[in-house]
C-alpha positions as CSV (number, residue, x, y, z in Angstrom):
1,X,-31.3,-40.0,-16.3
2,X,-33.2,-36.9,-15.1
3,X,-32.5,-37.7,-11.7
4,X,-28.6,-37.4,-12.5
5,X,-29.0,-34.2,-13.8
6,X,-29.5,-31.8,-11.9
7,X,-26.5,-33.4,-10.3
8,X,-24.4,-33.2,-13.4
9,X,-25.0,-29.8,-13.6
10,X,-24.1,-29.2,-9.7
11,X,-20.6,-31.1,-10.9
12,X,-20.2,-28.8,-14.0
13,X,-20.7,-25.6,-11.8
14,X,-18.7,-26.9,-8.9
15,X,-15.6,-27.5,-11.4
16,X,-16.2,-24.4,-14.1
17,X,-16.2,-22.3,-10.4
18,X,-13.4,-23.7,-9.0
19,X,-11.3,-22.4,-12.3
20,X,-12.6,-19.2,-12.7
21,X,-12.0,-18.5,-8.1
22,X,-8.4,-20.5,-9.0
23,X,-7.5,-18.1,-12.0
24,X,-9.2,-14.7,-9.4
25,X,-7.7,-15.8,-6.3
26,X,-4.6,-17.7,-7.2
27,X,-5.7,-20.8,-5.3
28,X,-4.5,-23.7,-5.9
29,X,-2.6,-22.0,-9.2
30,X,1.2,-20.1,-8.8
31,X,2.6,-20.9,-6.2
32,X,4.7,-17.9,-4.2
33,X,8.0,-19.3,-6.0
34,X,6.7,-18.1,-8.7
35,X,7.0,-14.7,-10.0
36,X,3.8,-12.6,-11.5
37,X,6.1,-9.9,-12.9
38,X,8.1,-9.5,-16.2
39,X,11.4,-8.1,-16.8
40,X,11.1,-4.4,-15.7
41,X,14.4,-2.8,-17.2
42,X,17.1,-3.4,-19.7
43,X,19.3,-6.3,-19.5
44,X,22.3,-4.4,-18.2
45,X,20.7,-3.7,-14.9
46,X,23.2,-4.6,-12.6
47,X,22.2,-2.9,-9.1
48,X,26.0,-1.7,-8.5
49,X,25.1,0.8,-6.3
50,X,22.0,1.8,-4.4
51,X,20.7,4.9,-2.8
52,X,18.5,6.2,0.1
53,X,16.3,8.2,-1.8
54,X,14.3,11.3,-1.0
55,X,11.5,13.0,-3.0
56,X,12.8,14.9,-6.0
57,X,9.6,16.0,-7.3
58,X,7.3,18.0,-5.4
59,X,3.8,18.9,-6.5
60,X,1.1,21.2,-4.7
61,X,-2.2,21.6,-5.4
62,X,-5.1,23.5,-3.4
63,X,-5.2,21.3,-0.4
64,X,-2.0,19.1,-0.5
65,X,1.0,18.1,-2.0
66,X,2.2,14.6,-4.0
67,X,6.2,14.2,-3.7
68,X,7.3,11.9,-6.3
69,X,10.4,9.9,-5.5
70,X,13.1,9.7,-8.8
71,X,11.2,8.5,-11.9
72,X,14.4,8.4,-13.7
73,X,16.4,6.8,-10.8
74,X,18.0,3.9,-12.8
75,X,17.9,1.2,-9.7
76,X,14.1,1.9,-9.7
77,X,13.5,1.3,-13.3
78,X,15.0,-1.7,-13.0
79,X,13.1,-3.2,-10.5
80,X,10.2,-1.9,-12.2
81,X,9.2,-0.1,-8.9
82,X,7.8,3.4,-8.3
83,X,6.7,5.8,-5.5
84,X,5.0,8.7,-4.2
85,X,4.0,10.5,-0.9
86,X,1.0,12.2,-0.4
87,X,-0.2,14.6,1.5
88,X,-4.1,15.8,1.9
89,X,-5.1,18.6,3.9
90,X,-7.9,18.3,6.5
91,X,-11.4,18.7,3.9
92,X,-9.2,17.8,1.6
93,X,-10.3,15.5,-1.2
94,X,-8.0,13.1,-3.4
95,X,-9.8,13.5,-6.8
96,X,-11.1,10.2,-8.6
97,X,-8.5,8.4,-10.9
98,X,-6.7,5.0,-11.8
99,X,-3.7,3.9,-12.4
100,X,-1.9,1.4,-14.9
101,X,0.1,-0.6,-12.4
102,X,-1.5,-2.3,-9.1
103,X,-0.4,-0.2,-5.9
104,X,-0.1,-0.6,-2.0
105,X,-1.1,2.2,0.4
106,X,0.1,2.8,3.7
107,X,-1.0,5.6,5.7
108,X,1.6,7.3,7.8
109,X,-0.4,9.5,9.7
110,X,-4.4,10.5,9.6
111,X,-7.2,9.1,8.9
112,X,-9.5,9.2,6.0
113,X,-12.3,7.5,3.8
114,X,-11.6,5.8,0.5
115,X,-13.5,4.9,-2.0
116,X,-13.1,2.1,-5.0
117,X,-15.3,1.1,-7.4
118,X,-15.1,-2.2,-8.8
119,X,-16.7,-2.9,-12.2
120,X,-19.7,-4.8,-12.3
121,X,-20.7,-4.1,-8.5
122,X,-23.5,-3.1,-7.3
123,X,-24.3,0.4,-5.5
124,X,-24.6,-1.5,-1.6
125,X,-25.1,2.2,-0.1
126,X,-28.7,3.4,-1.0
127,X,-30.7,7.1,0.4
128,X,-34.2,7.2,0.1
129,X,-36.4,10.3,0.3
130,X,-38.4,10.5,2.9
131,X,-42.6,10.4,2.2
132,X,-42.9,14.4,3.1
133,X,-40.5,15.2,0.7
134,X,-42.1,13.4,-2.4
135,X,-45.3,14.5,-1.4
136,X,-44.0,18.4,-1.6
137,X,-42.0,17.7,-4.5
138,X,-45.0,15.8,-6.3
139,X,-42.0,12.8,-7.1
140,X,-43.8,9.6,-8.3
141,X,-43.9,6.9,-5.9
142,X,-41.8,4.3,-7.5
143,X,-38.8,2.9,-6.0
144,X,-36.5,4.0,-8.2
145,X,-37.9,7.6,-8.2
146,X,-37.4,8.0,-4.4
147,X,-33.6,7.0,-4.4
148,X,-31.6,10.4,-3.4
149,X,-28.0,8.6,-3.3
150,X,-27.0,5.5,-4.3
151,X,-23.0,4.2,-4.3
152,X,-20.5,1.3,-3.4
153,X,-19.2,0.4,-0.2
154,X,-16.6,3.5,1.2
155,X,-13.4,2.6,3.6
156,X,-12.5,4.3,6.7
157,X,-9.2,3.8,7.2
158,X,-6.4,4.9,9.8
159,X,-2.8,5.6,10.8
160,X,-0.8,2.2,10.3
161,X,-3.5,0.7,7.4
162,X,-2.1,-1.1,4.1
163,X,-4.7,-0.4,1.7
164,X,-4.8,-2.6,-2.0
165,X,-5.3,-1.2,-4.8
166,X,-5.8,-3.5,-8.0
167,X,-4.5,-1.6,-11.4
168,X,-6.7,0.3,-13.3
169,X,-9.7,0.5,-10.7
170,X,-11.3,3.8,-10.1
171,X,-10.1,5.1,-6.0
172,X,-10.9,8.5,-4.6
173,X,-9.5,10.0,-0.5
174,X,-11.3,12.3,1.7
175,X,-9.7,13.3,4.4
176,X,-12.4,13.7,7.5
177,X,-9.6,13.9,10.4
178,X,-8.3,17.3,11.6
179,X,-4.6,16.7,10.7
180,X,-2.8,16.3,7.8
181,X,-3.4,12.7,6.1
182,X,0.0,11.3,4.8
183,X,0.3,8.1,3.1
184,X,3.2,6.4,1.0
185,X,2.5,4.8,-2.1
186,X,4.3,1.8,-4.1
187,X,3.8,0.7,-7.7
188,X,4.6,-2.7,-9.3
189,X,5.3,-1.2,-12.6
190,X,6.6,-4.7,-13.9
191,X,3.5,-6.3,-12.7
192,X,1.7,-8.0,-15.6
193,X,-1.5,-6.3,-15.1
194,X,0.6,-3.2,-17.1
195,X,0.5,-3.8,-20.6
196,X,1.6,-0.1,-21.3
197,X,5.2,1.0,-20.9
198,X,7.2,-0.1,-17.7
199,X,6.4,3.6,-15.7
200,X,3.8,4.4,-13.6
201,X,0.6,6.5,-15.3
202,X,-2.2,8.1,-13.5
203,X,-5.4,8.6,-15.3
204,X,-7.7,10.9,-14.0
205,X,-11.7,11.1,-14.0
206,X,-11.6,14.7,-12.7
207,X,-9.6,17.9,-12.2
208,X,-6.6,19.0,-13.8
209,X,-2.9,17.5,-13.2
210,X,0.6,18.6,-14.3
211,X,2.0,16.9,-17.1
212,X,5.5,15.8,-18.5
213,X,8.4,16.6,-15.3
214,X,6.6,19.5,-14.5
215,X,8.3,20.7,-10.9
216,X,7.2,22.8,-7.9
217,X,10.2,21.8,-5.4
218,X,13.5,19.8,-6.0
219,X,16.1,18.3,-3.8
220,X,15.2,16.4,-0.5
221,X,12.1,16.4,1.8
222,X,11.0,14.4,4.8
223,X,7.9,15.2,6.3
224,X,8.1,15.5,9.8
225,X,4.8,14.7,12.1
226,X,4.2,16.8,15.3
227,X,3.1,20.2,16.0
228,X,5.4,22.5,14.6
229,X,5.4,20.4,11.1
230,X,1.5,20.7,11.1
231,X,1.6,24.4,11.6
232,X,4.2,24.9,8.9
233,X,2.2,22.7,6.9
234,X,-1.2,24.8,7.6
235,X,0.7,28.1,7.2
236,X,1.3,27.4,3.5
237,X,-2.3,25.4,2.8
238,X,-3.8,29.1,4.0
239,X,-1.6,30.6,1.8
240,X,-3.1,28.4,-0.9
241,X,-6.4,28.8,-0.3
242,X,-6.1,32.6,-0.2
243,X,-4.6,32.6,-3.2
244,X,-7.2,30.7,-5.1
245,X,-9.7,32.3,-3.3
246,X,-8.3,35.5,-5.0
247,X,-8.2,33.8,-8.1
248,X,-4.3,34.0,-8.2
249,X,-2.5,31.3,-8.6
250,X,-0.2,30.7,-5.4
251,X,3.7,31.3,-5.8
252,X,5.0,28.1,-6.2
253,X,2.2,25.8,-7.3
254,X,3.2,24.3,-10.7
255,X,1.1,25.6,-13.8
256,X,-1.6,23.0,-14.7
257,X,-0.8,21.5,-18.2
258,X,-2.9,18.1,-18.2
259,X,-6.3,17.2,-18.4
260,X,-8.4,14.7,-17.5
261,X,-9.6,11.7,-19.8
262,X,-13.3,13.7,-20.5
263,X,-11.0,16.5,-22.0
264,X,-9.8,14.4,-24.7
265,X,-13.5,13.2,-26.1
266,X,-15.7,15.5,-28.1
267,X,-18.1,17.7,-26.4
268,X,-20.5,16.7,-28.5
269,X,-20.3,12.9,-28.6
270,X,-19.5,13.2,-24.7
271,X,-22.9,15.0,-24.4
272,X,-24.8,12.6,-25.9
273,X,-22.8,9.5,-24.4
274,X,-23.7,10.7,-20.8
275,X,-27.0,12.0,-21.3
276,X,-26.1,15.7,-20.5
277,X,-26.4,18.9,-22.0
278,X,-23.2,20.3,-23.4
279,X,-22.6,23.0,-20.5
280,X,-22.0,19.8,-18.0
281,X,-19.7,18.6,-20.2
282,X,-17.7,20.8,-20.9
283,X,-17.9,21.3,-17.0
284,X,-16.3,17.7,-16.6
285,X,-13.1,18.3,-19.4
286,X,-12.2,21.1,-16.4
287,X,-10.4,23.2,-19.1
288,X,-10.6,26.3,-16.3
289,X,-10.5,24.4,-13.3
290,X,-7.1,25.1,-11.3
291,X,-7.5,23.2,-8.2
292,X,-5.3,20.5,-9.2
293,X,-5.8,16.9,-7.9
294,X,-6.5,17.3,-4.8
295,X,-9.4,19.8,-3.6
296,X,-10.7,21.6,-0.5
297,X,-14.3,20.8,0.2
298,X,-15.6,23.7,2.0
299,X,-18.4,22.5,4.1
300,X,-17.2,18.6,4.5
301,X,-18.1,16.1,2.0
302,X,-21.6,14.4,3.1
303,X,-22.2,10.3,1.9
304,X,-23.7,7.4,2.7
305,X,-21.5,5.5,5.7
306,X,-23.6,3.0,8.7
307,X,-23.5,4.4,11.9
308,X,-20.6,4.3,14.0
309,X,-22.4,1.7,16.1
310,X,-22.5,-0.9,12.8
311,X,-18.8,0.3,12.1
312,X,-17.7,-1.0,15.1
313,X,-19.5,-4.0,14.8
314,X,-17.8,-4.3,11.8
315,X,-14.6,-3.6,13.2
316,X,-14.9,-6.5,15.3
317,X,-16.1,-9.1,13.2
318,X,-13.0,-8.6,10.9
319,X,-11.0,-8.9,13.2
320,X,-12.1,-12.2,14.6
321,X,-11.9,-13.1,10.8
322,X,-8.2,-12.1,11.4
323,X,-7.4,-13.8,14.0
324,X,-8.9,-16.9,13.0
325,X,-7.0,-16.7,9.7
326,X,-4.0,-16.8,12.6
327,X,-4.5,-18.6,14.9
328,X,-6.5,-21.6,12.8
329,X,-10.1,-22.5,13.1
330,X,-9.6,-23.4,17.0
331,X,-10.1,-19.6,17.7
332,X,-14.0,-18.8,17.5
333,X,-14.5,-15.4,18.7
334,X,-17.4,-13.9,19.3
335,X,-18.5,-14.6,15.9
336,X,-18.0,-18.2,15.5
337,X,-17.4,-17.2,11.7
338,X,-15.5,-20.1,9.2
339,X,-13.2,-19.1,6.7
340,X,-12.5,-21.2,3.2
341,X,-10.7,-18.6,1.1
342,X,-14.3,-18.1,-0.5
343,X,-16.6,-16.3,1.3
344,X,-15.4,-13.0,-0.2
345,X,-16.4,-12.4,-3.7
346,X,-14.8,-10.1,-6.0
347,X,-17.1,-7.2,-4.8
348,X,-17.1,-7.7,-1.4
349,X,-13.4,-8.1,-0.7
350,X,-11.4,-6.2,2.2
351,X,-9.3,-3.4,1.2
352,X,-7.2,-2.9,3.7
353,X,-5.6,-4.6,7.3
354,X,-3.8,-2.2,10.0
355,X,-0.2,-3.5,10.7
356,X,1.0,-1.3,13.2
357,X,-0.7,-2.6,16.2
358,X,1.2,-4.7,18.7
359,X,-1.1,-7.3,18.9
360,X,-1.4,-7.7,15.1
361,X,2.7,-8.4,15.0
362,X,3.2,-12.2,14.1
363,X,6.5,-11.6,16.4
364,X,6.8,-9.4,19.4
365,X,9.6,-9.3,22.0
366,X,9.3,-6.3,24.4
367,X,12.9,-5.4,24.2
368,X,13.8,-5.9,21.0
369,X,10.4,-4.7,18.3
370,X,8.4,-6.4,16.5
371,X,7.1,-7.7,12.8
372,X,3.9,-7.8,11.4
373,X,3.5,-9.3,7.8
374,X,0.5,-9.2,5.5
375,X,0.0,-10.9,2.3
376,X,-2.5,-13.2,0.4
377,X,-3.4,-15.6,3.3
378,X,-4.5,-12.5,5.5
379,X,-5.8,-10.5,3.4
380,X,-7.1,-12.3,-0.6
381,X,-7.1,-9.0,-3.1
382,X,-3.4,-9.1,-2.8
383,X,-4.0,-11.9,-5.1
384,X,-4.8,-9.7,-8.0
385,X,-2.5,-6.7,-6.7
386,X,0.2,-9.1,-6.8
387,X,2.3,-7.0,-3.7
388,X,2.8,-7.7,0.0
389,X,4.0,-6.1,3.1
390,X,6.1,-6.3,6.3
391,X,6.0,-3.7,9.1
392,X,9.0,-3.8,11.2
393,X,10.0,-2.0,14.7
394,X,13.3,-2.0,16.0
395,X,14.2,-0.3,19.5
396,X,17.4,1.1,20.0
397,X,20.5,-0.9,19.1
398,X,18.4,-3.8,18.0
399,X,19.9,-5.8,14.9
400,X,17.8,-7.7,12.4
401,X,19.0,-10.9,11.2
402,X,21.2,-11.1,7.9
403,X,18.5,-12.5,5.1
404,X,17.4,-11.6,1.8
405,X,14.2,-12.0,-0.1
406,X,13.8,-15.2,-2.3
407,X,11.2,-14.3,-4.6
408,X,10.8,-10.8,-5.1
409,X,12.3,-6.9,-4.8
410,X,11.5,-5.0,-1.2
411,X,11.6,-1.1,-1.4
412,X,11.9,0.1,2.1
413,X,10.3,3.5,3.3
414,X,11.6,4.4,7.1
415,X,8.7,6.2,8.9
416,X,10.5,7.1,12.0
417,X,14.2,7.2,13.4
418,X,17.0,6.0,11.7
419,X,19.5,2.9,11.1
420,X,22.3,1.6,9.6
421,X,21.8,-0.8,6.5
422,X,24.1,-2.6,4.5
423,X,23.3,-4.3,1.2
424,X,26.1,-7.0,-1.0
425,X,25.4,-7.8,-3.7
426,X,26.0,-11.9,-5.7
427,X,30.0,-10.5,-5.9
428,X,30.1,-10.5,-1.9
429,X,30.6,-6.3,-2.7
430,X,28.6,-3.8,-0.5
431,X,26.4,-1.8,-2.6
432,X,24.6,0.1,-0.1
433,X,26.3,1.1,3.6
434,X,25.0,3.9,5.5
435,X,22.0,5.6,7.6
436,X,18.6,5.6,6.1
437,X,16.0,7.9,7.8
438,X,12.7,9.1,8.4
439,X,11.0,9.8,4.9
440,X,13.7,8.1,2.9
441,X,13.3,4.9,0.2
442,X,15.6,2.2,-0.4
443,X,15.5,-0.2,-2.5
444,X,17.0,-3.7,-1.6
445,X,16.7,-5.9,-5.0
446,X,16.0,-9.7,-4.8
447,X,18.6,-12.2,-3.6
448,X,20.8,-9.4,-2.1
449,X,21.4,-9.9,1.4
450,X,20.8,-7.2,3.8
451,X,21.5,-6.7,7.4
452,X,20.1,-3.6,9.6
453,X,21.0,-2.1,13.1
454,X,18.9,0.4,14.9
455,X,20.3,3.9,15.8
456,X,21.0,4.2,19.9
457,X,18.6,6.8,20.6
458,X,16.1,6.9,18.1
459,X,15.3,3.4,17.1
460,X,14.3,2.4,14.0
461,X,10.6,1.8,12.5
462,X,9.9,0.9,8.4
463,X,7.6,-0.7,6.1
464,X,8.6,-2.5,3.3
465,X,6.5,-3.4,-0.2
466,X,7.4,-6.6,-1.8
467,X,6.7,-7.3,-5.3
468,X,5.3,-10.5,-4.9
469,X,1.7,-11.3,-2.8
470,X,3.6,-14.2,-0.5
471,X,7.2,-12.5,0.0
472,X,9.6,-15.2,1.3
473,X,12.3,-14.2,3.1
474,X,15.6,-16.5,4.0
475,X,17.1,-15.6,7.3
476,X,21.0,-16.5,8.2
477,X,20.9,-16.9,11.4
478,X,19.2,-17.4,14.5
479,X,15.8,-19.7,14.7
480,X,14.7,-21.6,11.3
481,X,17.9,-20.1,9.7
482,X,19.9,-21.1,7.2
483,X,22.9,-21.6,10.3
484,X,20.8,-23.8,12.1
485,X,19.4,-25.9,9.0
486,X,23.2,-26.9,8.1
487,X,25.3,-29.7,9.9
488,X,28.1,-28.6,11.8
489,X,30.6,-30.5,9.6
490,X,29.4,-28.2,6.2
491,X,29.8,-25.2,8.8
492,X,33.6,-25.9,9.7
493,X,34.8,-26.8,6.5
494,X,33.6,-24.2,5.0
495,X,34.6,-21.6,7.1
496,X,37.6,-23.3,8.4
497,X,36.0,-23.6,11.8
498,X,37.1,-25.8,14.6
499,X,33.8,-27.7,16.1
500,X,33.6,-25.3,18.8
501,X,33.9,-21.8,16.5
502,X,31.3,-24.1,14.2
503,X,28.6,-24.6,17.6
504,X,29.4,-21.4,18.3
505,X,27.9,-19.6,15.1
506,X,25.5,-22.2,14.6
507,X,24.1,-21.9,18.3
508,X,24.4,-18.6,19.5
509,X,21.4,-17.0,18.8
510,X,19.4,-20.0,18.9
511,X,16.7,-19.1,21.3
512,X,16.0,-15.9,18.9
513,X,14.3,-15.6,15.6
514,X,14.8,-12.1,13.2
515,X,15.0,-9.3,15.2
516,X,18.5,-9.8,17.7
517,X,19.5,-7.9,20.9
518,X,22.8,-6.7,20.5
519,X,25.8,-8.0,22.2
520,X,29.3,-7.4,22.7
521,X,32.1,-9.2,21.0
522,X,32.6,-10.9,24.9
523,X,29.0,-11.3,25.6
524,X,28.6,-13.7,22.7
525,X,29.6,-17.1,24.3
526,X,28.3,-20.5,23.6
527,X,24.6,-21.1,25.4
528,X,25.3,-24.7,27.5
């Protein structure tokens, strides 16, 4: 009996850990046709009509600017979506705060560091004092006395990055580049991790934001990239910083009626809670601080990071862990690393995957674009976020098959060029036809199919946010298409079709899968 059990107790551990990663991760527990959302808005949502939306609500603060795309846009609400651009100035720090619905990031344009802090993890990143020092400072010579720094893991990340964020964790952003960092943000308000009201609350650890519909700029605004866009944009952040510098407030930056969460606790209690004296508290309410949420940080902000030797090393390593994950565990790399869905714990877990490389598309063809997909197989915390993503570049002219998404809502943001999109709805009615461009939103609700053509001299490049971790899409036509799954006899009499008109449509585009080259009406004969 004592020989079985330390075995018994291996047993007990193996299945009590198996539950608890299960319930985490979602392995082995809902499957993608299952949805981990509730009903976002009232039950006479009916999605007649949809919009291309721009920003309608347009905040600036010392060193940048959040747009806020229609809180009170109906089609939104009932999808139980919301969204926001931001826009950080070079030195330009995104103050810390959380939110009550999980998020996905996708940066624009930039490059920046992030930081998240997960509950219950340990500070990774540790500074020591140097020997001299303690000796000249007469510090004692303990461990814990030595310690000048001491924080978790910080994120670089770059231009075509999808960063996770799980709901009500703790995030700050630094941008350390020398343009203007610009990222697109998408909340799963319906998501059951929100337990509050079915709209999208920010809760902030620092600074001062504006509260209720508070307004600095109305009506549409697409932030362009390139030169003259970053000049405009420096022209005014000057402006700003003048301004504040003067201790004016600038013309145009909304009055700052919110606090943070320190502001609402009593200095007193606070004082004694945190082990400070009162001044410092009342420094962190920032009752007279008018920076807003995001700040300029005058000399650079200075932290704990490896060398860029060890971040490249890094680099690499993940992505061998990538392209394992893709291409199966023939692919070694030069890492030889193994992956069983649990070598990354809950502290540990990767943040963020770049989509916008060609060789990170899971479909290329040179003349037509590409798609690259991310969800929970590539990349686990969208497990608890809940949310996936699909980068997709057409060249000109190029169509993307007729589909629609099975299991969950997609809200499209077009980061360059322009294209033609058409959305029908269960009553065979179109309730979206026309262009959507650069900086604008659409949503495209589940089950409503959708078809898109690129414009002929600008092409057309997007990223879409589903509302489910494994988004499944069902494609009409083409390769693995809904066509090419039927029998040609369902095909004609449904249609009406002669066997020939039924090949035809069924065989046309069978040598191509999503994204379509165009043809003409007399190009589009049957392949022999």
């Amino acid at each position: 009996m004592r020989a079985s059990s330390p075995f018994l107790c291996f047993l007990f551990f193996l299945v009590f850990s198996h539950g608890a990663f299960a319930q985490l991760f979602g392995f082995g527990g809902q499957s993608a046709w299952q949805s981990p959302r509730s009903f976002a808005g009232p039950r006479g949502c009916r999605f007649d009509r949809l919009d291309a939306l721009n920003p309608t609500q347009r905040l600036r603060f010392e060193a940048g600017t959040v747009e806020y795309y229609d809180v009170h846009n109906e089609m939104l609400q009932c999808a139980g979506v919301s969204a926001r651009r931001t826009i950080i100035e070079p030195r330009g720090l995104f103050l810390p705060q959380y939110n009550n619905a999980p998020s996905l990031l996708y940066i624009i344009q930039g490059r920046g560091i992030k930081g998240i802090t997960f509950p219950g993890c340990p500070e990774t990143f540790q500074s020591f004092q140097p020997e001299s020092e303690q000796i000249l400072t007469g510090t004692a010579e303990s461990q814990s006395q030595r310690i000048r720094d001491e924080h978790q893991k910080v994120h670089r990340f770059k231009q075509g990055d999808i960063v996770a964020l799980p709901a009500g964790v703790t995030y700050w952003c630094y941008n350390d580049g020398d343009v203007p960092l610009v990222a697109i943000q998408v909340f799963d308000v319906s998501n059951t991790a929100n337990q509050l009201e079915p709209r999208q609350r920010s809760f902030f650890l620092a600074g001062r934001h504006l509260s209720g519909q508070q307004t600095y700029e109305t009506g549409p605004k697409s932030y362009e990239t390139g030169p003259q866009a970053y000049e405009i944009e420096q022209q005014a952040y000057g402006a700003g910083r003048q301004a504040y510098e003067a201790g004016v407030q600038p013309i145009g930056m909304a009055p700052l009626r919110g606090n943070n969460i320190f502001n609402g606790f009593d200095t007193q209690l606070l004082t004694e809670a945190l082990g400070v004296n009162s001044e410092l508290a009342r420094q962190l309410q920032a009752q007279n601080d008018p920076r807003g949420e995001i700040v300029f940080v005058p000399g650079g902000l200075r932290m704990l990071r490896p060398l860029r030797s060890q971040e490249i090393q890094q680099q690499e390593f993940e992505e061998s862990m990538q392209a394992q994950e893709q291409f199966g565990e023939s692919w070694q790399g030069p890492y030889n690393v193994t992956a069983n869905g649990l070598d990354e714990n809950f502290c540990t877990m990767k943040i963020r995957t770049n989509i916008d490389r060609p060789s990170r598309a899971d479909y290329y063809n040179q003349r037509v674009g590409r798609i690259a997909r991310v969800d929970s197989q590539k990349l686990p915390i969208l497990n608890l976020v809940q949310m996936s993503a699909t980068r997709v570049v057409l060249q000109r002219n190029a169509v993307i098959t007729p589909h629609w998404c099975m299991n969950c809502h997609c809200g499209m943001y077009v980061t360059q060029g322009q294209g033609r999109v058409q959305v029908v709805n269960h009553q065979g009615r179109a309730v979206f036809d026309g262009t959507v461009r650069q900086g604008q939103f659409l949503l495209i609700p589940q089950n409503f199919a959708v078809l898109k053509r690129a414009d002929p001299l600008q092409g057309f490049h997007w990223v879409t946010f589903n509302t489910n971790q494994n988004a499944m899409v069902s494609q009409i036509a083409g390769k693995l298409s809904t066509f090419k799954g039927m029998p040609l006899q369902v095909l004609m009499h449904s249609y009406r079709l002669s066997i020939e008109q039924a090949r035809r449509l069924k065989f046309s585009r069978r040598n191509e899968y999503t994204l379509f080259t165009p043809r003409s009406p007399r190009t589009t004969l049957l392949d022999q």
